[in-house]
N, C-alpha and C positions, 0 to 999 in steps of 0.2 A: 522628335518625340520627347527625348529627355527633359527640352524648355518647357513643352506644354505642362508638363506634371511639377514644374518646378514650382514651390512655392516658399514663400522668405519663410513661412512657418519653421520650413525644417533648419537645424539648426545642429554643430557638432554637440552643443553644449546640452540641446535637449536628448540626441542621440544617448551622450553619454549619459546625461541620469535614469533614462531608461533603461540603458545599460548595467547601471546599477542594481538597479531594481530588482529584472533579468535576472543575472548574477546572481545574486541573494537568493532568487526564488527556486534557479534549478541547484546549484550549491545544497540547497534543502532537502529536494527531492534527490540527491542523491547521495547524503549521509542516511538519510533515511529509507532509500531505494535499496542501498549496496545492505545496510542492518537488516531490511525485512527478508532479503536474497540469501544471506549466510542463515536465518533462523531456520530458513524452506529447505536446503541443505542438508541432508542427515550428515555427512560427513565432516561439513564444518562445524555443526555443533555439537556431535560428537568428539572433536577434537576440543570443541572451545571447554566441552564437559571434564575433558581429560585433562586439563589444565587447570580446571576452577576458574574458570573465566567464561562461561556462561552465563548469563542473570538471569535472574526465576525473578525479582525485586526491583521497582516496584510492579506488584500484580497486574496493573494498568500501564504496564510501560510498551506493548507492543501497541495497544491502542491510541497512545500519545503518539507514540510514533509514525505509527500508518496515516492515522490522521490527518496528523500534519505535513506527510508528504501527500497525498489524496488534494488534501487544502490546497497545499503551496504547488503543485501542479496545474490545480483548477486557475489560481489566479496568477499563472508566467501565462496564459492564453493571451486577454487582453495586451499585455507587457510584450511580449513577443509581435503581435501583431502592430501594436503601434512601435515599436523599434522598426521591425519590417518597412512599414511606411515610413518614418523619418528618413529613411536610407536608401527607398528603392529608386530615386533617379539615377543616383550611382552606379545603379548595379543596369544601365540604358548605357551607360557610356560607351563611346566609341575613341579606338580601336578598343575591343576589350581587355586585351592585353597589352600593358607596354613595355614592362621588362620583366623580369624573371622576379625578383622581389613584389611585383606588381602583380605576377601571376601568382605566387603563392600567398597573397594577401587574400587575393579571388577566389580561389583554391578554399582555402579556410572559410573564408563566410558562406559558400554552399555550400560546402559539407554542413558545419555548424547547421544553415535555415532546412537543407532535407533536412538532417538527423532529428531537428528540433521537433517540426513538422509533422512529422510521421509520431515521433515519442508524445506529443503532446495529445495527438490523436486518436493513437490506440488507446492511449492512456484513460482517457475522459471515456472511451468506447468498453473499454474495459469496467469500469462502473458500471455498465448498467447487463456485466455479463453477456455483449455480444462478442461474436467471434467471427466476422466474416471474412478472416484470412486462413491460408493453409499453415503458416508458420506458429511457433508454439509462443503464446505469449510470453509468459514470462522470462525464457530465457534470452528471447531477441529486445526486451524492453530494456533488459539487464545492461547487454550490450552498447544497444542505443546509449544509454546514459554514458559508457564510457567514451564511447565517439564525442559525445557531445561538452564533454567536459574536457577531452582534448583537443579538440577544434576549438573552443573557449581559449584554451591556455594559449593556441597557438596566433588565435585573432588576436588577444589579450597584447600580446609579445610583438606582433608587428605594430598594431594599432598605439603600442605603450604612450608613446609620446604625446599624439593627438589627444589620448585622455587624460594626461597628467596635465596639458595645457587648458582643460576643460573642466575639470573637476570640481574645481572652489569657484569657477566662474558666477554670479548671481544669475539665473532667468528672466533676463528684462522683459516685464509683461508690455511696456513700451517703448519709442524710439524706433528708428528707421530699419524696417526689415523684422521689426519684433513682431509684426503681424499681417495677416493675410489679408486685405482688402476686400475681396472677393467673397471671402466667406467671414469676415469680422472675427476671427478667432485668434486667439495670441497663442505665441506657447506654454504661455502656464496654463493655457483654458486647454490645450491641446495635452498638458499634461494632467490637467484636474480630471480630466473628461475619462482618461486611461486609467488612473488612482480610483478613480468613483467606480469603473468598470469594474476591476479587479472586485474592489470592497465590496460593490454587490454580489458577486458571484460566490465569493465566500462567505458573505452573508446569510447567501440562500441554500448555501449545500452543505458549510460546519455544521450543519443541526445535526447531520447522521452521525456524528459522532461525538460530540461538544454538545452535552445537555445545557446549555445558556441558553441554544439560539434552536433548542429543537421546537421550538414554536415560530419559528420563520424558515422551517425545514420545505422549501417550496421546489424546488429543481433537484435535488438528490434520487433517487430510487428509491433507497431506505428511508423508515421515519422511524423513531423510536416507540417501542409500545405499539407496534403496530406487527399482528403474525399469531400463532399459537403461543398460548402463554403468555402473551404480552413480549414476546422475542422474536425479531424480526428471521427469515430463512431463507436463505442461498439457494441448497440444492437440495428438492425435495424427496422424499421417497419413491414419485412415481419416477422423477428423472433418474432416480438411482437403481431402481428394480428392485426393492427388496418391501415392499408389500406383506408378500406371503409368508416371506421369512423370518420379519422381524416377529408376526401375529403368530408364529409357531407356538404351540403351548408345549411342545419340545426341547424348546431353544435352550440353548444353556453356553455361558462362557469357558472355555479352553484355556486353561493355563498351563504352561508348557518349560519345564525347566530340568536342565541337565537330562533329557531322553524321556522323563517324566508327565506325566500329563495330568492334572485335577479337573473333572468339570463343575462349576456352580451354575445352579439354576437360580432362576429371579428370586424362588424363594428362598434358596441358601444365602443367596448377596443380598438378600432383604435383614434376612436375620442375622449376619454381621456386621460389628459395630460401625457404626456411620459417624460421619464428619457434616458438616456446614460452611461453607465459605461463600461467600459474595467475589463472584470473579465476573471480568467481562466476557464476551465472546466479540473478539475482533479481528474481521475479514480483513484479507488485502485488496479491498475496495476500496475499502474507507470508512465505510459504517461501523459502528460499534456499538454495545447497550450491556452496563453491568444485571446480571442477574445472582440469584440467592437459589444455589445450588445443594442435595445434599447426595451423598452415595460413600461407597466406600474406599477408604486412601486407598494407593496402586499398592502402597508400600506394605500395607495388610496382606493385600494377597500375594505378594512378595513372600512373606516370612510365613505365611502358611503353609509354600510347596516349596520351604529352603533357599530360596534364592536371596541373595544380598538386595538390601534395599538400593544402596548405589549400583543399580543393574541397566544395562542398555538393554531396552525391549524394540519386540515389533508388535505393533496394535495388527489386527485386520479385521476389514467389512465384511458386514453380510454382502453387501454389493460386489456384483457379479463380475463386472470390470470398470477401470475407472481411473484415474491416475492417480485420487487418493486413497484408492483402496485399504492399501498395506502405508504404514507412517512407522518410521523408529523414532523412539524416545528415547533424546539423552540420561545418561544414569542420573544426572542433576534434577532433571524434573523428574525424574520414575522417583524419585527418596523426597521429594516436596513434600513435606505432611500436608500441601494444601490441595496435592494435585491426587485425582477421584477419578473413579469410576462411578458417573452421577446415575441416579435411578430418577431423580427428581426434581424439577424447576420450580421455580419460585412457589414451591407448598404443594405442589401437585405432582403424580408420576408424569414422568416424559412423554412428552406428544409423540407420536410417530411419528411426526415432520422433525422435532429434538433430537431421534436417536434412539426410540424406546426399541429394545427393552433397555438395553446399557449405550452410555457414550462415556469416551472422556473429555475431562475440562480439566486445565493447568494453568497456573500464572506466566503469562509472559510471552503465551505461543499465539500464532496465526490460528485463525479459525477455520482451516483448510487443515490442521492438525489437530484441532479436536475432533477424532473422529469417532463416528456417529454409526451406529446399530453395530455395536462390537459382534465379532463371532469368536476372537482368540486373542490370547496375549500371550508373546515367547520371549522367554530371555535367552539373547544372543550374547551378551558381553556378562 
């Protein structure tokens, strides 16, 4: 079986610039997997707040971020699968084990292709907000990555040699063995072909977040400008249950300090002084879209019922139950002068599907923490 699938195409030398590639691409997603993992955290960025070492700056940096792990996810697909192929007669060999160095070589490359496998798949599943497993996403994705990044290190470590021999090698697109007969393909056409793959796919799905290419925004979910208000929506109010509650002509926000409590109703946060800022709202999807926000700083109503503007809060939903219900906010973004209690999007009051009557917007957070139809804010710290 091994001979039939053999073909001169494959090649250590092509192996390893995939390898590269590879490399580069999960390394990415997982500086920027492990940053979006501690933002979702209330306690790590409660610590990183109590340290000064949280960043509110720049306004667009969780969006940069996401993005480009969402990106560089989308295009390790191709790159993994044709690694996969350069390597899988290999993995036919027989005996399959020869010695104990030989078995934890093997060892590491299956871990590595499940762990990959699976991360690479929830991952692209997770865009388009399906969930048809029982495990909780995010925290097993979390994990995955760490698997995956030490079965790297470990392949990396046995394999060192083979790839230090291969490295600077040139890709002979000809000469004997440098191509397939059979199917006339060399290996640089067999690496052009994986290059092109990738650069398409990110071609067609950067738009949801990368206004250059939102005009060839063609396989994404999101598009920009596209939703109420011109802002694309996650999760709407009927998924959320709060309909009736938000349309209460009752409604009023809860502010809650030292045993204290004020309530504002739409019309008292209407009639205190408002701010304006252009912030984005950016999912850990991937999608992103800045919008022109206006409401009142947190830190207003902060100093209205005595609480220090450097205060650790907790938001909560009118929604009934939900995992984002309740969100705490580090004392670093509660004291943002940029970060609001919005009433209003780009020139208009908030759509229901936005969050009306109130939401918050912040620089720098996930948009699974801007959360949306306030009923209360408490300062805990």
């Amino acid at each position: 079986m091994e001979r039939a699938v053999r073909s001169p195409v494959r090649h250590p030398r092509l192996t390893v610039v995939l390898g590269r590639w590879l490399g580069a691409a999960f390394l990415t997603c997982f500086a920027t997997g492990v940053f979006s993992h501690v933002l979702q955290d209330a306690s790590a960025t409660t610590a990183l707040s109590s340290a000064g070492l949280l960043p509110t700056r720049p306004v667009s940096l969780y969006r940069i971020t996401q993005g480009v792990h969402v990106t560089a996810g989308i295009a390790a697909i191709p790159l993994l699968l044709g690694k996969l192929w350069s390597v899988y007669p290999r993995l036919l060999e027989w005996p399959p084990v020869r010695s104990m160095p030989h078995a934890l070589e093997r060892a590491s490359i299956a871990l590595f292709v499940s762990a990959s496998l699976v991360q690479v798949t929830i991952g692209l599943i997770n865009t388009y907000q399906w969930y048809p497993w029982p495990f909780p996403f995010r925290q097993t994705h979390y994990w995955l990555a760490w698997v995956i990044i030490g079965s790297l290190v470990l392949h990396v470590a046995i394999k060192l040699p083979v790839i230090l021999d291969h490295w600077r090698r040139p890709l002979r697109p000809h000469g004997r063995g440098a191509a397939d007969p059979r199917v006339g393909v060399s290996r640089r056409g067999v690496l052009a072909a994986i290059g092109l793959g990738s650069a398409a796919l990110v071609t067609t799905t950067a738009g949801q977040s990368l206004p250059a290419l939102a005009g060839v925004n063609v396989l994404a979910p999101r598009r920009m400008g596209v939703g109420p208000q011109g802002v694309p929506v996650n999760r709407t109010s009927a998924q959320a249950a709060v309909g009736e509650l938000a349309r209460d002509p009752g409604w009023a926000l809860t502010v809650t300090h030292d045993g204290r409590s004020r309530s504002f109703t739409l019309e008292a946060l209407r009639a205190l002084p408002q701010r304006e800022h252009d912030l984005p709202i950016a999912c850990v999807e991937g999608w992103s879209q800045n919008a022109h926000w206006r409401g009142v700083p947190v830190r207003e109503l902060l100093t209205l019922v005595g609480a220090p503007a450097a205060s650790t809060l907790r938001f909560t939903s009118l929604e009934p139950q939900g995992s984002y219900r309740e969100m705490t906010m580090p004392a670093a973004c509660a004291a943002d002068e940029q970060t609001l209690v919005a009433l209003e999007l780009n020139g208009a009051v908030l759509d229901l599907e936005h969050g009306y009557p109130a939401r918050v917007i912040a620089p720098g957070r996930p948009g699974v923490l801007q959360t949306k139809w306030l009923s209360s804010v408490e300062v805990i710290v």
